[in-house]
N, C-alpha and C positions, 0 to 999 in steps of 0.2 A: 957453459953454465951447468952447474950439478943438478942431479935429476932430482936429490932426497934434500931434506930442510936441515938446517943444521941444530937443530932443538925437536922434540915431540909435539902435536899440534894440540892448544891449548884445551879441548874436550878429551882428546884423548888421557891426559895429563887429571885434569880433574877429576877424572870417572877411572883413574890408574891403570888404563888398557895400555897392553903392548899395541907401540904405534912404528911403522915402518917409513915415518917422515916424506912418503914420496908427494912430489910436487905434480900437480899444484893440489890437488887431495888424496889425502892419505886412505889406507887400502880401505879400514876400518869405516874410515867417515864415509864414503862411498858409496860401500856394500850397505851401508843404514839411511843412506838419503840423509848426509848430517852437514850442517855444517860444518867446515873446515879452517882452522885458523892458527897460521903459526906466531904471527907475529904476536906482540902485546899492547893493549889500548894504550895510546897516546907513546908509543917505545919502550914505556916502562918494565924492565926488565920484572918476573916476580910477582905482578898484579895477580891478585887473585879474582877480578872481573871475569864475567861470564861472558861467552861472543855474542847474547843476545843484545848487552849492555856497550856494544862496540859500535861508533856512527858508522864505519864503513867498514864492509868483511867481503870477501870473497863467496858467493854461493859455491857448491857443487854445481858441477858442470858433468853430465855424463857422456861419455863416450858418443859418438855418433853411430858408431856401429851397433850401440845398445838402445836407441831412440825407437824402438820397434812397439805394436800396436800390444804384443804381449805381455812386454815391459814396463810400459805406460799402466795398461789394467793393472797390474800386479804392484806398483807404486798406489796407485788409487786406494785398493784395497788395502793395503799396510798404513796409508795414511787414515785411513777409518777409522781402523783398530784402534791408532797412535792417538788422534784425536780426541776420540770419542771413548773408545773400552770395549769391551766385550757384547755380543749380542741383545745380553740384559740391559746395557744402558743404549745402545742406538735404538731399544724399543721405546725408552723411554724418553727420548731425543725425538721421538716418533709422535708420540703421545702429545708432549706439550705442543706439536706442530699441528695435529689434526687438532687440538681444543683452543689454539689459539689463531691461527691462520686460515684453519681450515671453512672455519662458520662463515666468510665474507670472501673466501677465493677457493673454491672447491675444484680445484683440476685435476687433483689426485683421485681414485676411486680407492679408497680406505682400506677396507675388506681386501683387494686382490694386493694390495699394498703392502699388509701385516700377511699378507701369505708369502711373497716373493722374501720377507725379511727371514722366513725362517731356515732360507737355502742362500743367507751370503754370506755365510761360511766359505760354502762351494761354489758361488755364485761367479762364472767367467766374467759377467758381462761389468764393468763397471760404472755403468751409467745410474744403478742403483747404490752406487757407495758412492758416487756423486752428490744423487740425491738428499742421501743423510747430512751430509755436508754441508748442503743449503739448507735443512732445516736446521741445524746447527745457528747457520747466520744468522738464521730470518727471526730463531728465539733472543739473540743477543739483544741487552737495554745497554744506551748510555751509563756511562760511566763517568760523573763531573765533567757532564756535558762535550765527554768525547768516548769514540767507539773502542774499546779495550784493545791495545795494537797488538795482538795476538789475534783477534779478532780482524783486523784490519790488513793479519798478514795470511789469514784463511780465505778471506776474499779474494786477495791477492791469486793464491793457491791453486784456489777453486776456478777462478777466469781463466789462469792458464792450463787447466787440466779443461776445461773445454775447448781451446783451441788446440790444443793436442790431438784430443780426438776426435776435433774437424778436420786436423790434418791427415790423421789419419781412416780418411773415407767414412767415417761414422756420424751418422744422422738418422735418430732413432727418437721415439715417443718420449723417453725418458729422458735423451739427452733435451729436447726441444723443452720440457719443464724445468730440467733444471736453469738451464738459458732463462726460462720466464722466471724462477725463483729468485736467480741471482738478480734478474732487472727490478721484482718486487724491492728485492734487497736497496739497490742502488735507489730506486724514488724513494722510500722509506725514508733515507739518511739525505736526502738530496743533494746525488752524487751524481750531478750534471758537468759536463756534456755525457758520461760514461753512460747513465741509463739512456740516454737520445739515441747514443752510438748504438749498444746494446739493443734495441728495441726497433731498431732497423734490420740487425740479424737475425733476430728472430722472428720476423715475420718473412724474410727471405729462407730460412730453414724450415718454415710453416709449410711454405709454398713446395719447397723441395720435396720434402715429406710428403706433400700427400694431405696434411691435417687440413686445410681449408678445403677441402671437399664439399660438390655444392650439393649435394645430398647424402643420407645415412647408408645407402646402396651401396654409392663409393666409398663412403670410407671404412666400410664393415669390406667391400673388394680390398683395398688397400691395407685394414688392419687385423685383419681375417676373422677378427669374431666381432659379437655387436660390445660385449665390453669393452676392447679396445678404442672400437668407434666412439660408442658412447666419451671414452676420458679423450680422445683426439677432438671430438666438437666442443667437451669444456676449454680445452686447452686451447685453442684456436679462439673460443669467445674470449679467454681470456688475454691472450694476445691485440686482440684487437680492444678491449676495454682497457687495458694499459698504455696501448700505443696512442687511444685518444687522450687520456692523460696527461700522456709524456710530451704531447703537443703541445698541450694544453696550457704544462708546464713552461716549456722550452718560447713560445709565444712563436711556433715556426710555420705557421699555419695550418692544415690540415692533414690528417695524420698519412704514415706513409701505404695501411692497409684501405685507403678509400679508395685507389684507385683499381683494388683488385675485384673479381666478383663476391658478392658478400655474403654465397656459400652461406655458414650457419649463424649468420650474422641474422637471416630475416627473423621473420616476428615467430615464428613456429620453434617452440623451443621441449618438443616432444620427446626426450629423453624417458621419462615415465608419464604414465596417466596421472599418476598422480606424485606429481612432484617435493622432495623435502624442503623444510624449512630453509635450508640450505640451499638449495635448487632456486628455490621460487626465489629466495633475495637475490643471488646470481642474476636469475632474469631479468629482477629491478631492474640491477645493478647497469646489464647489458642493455637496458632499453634507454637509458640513463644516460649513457655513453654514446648513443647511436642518436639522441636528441645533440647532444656535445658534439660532435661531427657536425652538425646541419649549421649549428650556430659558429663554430670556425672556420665553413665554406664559407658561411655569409657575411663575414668580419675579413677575413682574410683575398677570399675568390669576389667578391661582388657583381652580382650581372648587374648589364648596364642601362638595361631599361627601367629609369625612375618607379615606375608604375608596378611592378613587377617585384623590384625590389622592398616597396615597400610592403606588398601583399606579403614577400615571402616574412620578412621581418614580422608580422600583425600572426603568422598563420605558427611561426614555433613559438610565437609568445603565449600565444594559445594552447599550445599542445605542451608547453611546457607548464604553465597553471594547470592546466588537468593531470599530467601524470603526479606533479609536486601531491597533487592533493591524494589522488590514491597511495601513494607512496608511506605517508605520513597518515593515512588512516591505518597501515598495516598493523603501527605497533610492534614489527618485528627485529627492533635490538634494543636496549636498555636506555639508550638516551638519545636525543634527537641526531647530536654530534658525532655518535657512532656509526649513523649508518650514510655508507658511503654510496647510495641514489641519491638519498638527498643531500649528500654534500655537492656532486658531482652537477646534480640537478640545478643548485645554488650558485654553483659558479657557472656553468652556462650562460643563468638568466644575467648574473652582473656583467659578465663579456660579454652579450650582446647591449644589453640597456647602457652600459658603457661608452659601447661603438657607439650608440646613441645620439646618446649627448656630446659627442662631439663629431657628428654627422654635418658634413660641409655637401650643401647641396642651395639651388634655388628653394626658395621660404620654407629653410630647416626647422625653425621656430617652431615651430607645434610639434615636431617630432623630439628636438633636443628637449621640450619643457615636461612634456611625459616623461621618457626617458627618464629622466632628472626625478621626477617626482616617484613612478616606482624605484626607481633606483634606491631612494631613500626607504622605503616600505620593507625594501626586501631586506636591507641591512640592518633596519631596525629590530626584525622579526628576528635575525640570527642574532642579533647585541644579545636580544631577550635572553633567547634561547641560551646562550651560552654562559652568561650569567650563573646557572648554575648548574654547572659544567662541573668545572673543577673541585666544587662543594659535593655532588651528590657520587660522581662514578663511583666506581669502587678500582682495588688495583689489578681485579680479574677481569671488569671490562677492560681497565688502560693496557692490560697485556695484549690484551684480542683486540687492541683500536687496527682498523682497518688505513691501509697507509693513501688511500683515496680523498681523506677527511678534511688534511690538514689547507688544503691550498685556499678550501672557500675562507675559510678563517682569515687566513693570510692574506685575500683579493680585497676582502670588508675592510680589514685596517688598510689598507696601502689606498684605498679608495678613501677612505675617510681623511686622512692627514694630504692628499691632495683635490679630488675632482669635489668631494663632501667638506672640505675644511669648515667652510660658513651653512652649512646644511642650519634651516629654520628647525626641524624636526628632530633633532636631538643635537645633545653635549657632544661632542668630534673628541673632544678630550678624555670625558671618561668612559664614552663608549671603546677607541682604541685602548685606553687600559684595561679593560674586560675582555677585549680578543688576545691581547697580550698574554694573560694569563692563563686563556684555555691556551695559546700556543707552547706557554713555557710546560704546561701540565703535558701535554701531545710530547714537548720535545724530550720528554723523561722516555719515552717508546720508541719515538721515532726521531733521530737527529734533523730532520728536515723544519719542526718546528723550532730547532732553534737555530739554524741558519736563516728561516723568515723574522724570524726575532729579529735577529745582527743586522738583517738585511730593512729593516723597518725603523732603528736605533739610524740607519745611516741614513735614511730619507728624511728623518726629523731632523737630523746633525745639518742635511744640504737647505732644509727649506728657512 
């Protein structure tokens, strides 16, 4: 069989480069990381289609002997450039990520961040041209209620350039965030089992790392100075207030960082004396999730002494009415629905009062009718709430909605059109069309409220 094609490969062709036809990618395509395509869509000899517009193509395939740790940085980098532009605009790729991302998930430390941007130029290490990368994704909105498949093939992109340089022996502070940015990404759009999967490895490259260190001693030993530490304990809270999440999500019981020591997980969250706007909602956020843990041991794990169980049931319903309430005196985002403690907080209490009511034990009765009764309390409070939702935001909160929000919304309707259908205490009807519509307004940010949509459409379709 001949080595060369018997035609020019169709980029080459369009863009009029001398092409040297070798198979199965030509020298050109190659050397540019391009795709390669001799054939023409559908046989058609002459088509002047593009090969992005082709169902099936051929990718490059490089060499094996070129799959080197050197090679890989050096793709990463040129892909930035490619992507993104010149230094001037990965600042500003930069920018809208610290003003929209960054107010509700602070893992990056800003300042030493816009300092490392102004050497990746020169920059060896690629785990920072990574990172622009996922802030790239994390700015993406829906597009008629699908993610821009150019977008769709940067994610792609971007996963496999992390696995590359897993394989090759690299595990480093920066790569360990972009892992968490990308799984941001994934819940965001709700892109399960991938963020489940995803959110497993990264807490297993936590652990490798170093970052769950059970004090600031350690990980200022392990990241040599205290800034480092300091972004290594965000990043680790981080980790762990996602992974309760994505449990949460996934309904797989409790998450997979509970079983580890919980390190900067406790209640001391001493990074400054006096903590930012930014910081302090993190902590919420973190105490919020570490309530969310206790209530999916206890729905999921159940100890077996009656007595016991019921004490621990009575003691987070408690502790969770009191943080709800400081929470919500803070005042600290724009609208009830953006801020992600008390969404996080909200779905909690419904997955426990839930397990509730339908609590199979000797004379359940008094526990399922409570149960039942706040249950209804709590969803009416959020109907209220959400109400005017979609009337008041503005589109620089819906930019900066935190992707934590959307599930409580989603748990309220899905509870209403089954365990609430005949609820005494409100309309079942028109209150799911008012979560409905903060979902469809959410799913303009984030695709995950409109897969709960689809997925809400088809429980009315079965009942």
């Amino acid at each position: 069989m001949s080595s060369h094609a018997n035609r020019v490969c169709r980029r080459c062709r369009t863009h009029k480069r001398k092409c040297d036809k070798l198979l199965p990618v030509c020298s050109l395509c190659k050397r540019l990381n391009r795709v390669c395509c001799y054939t023409e869509p559908n046989g058609i000899a002459g088509s002047r289609d593009s090969p992005e517009n082709v169902s099936s193509i051929s990718l490059p395939v490089p060499d094996l002997a070129q799959l080197t740790s050197a090679n890989i940085s050096h793709t990463i980098r040129m892909q930035v450039f490619t992507i993104i532009g010149d230094e001037s605009r990965i600042r500003a790729v930069a920018a809208v990520y610290f003003r929209t991302i960054h107010p509700w998930f602070p893992i990056l430390a800003e300042a030493p961040f816009h300092k490392r941007l102004s050497h990746i130029l020169t920059h060896t290490s690629p785990e920072l041209g990574l990172l622009t990368l996922c802030m790239v994704l994390l700015g993406v909105k829906p597009v008629d209620d699908e993610i821009p498949p150019r977008m769709r093939s940067l994610y792609i992109l971007v996963k496999g350039f992390i696995a590359s340089l897993e394989a090759a022996e690299i595990n480093s502070l920066e790569l360990l965030q972009c892992r968490l940015l990308l799984t941001i990404y994934e819940v965001g759009h709700g892109m399960y089992p991938a963020a489940y999967i995803s959110m497993g490895a990264n807490v297993r490259a936590a652990v490798a790392l170093g970052a769950n260190g059970l004090s600031k001693a350690q990980l200022e030993e392990t990241f040599k100075f205290s800034e480092g530490a300091d972004e290594a304990r965000r990043t680790w809270r981080g980790i762990i207030i996602t992974d309760r999440y994505v449990s949460l999500e996934s309904n797989k019981g409790p998450s997979i960082s509970k079983a580890l020591p919980s390190g900067v997980d406790s209640e001391a969250f001493d990074l400054t004396l006096t903590p930012s706007r930014h910081l302090y909602h993190f902590n919420k956020l973190a105490q919020a999730s570490r309530i969310l843990e206790q209530v999916l041991t206890h729905v999921h794990e159940p100890v077996q002494h009656m007595e016991f169980f019921n004490a621990e049931a009575i003691q987070i319903l408690k502790t969770l009415s009191s943080f709800r309430g400081t929470v919500q005196d803070d005042n600290i985002v724009p609208h009830d629905r953006c801020c992600s403690a008390v969404a996080i907080s909200r779905s909690a209490l419904m997955t426990i009062l839930e397990f509730g009511c339908s609590f199979t034990a000797p004379r359940p009765e008094p526990c399922a009718a409570l149960s039942y009764e706040l249950l209804q309390d709590v969803i009416a409070e959020l109907v209220h709430a959400s109400e005017s939702f979609a009337v008041q935001v503005a589109p620089a909160d819906l930019e900066a909605l935190p992707v934590f929000v959307v599930h409580a919304v989603y748990k309220a309707a899905r509870l209403l059109l089954g365990l609430l259908r005949d609820s005494p205490k409100m309309d079942s009807r028109r209150a799911v069309s008012v979560l409905e519509r903060v979902l469809q307004c959410m799913g303009m940010r984030w695709m995950a409220g409109k897969r709960y949509l689809d997925d809400l459409k088809r429980q009315m379709i079965a009942s």
